[in-house]
C-alpha positions in Angstrom: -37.9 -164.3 -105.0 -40.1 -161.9 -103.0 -39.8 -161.4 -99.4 -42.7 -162.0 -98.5 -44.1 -165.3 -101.3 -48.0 -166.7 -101.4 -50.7 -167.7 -103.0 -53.9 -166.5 -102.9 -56.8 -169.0 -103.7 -60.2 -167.2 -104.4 -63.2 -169.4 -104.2 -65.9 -167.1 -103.7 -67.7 -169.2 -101.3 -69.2 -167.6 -98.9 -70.9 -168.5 -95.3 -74.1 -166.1 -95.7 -76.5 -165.2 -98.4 -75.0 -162.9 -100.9 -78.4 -162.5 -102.9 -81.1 -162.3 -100.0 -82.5 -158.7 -98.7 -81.1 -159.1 -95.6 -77.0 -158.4 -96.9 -78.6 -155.2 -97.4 -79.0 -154.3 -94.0 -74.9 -154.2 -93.9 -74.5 -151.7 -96.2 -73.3 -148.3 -95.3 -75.7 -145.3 -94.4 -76.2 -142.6 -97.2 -75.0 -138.7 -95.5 -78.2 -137.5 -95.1 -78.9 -140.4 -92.6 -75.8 -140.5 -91.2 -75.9 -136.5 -90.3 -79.2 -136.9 -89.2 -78.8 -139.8 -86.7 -75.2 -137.4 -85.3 -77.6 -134.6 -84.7 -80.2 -137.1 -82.8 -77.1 -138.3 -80.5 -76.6 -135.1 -80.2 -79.5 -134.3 -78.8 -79.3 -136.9 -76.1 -80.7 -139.8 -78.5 -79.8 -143.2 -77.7 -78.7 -145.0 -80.8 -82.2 -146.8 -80.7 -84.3 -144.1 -80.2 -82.2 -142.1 -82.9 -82.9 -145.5 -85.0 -87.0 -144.7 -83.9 -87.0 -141.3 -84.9 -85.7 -142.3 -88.3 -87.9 -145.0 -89.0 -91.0 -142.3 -87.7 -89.9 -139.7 -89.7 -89.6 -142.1 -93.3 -93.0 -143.5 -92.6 -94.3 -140.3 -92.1 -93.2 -139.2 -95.5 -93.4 -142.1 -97.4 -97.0 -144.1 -95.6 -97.4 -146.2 -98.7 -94.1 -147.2 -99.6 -92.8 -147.1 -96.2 -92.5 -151.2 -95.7 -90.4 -151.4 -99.4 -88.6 -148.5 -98.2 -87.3 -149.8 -95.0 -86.3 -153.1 -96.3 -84.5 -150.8 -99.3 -86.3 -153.2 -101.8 -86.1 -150.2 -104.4 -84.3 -147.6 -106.0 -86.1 -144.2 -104.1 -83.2 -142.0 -105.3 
């Protein structure tokens, strides 16, 4: 017998919506976001101004697909 005996029960139940838009605000950051928003702090950025700039500078380069592009709807790889 093991040291340490259980059972593990999965039930994949879950208390939020796996399938909505909205989980994918929890996902990680891609690097190039992620180095960009540690050089914005480190130019005296608060996190939500940092957050600002980077929702400035996607719209900027992306007008018409800017609203499916911040609410990652789509593949823009």
């Amino acid at each position: 017998m093991p040291d340490f005996p259980m059972s593990v029960h999965f039930d994949f139940c879950h208390n939020h919506p796996i399938l909505a838009g909205d989980v994918l605000r929890h996902r990680d950051v891609g690097p190039e976001a992620r180095e960009r928003v540690s050089q914005l702090l480190q130019d005296n950025h608060s996190p939500l101004s940092a957050l600002e700039v980077l929702k400035y500078d996607l719209q900027a380069a992306h007008p018409d697909d800017y609203v499916r592009l911040c609410a990652d709807r789509w593949s823009h790889a």
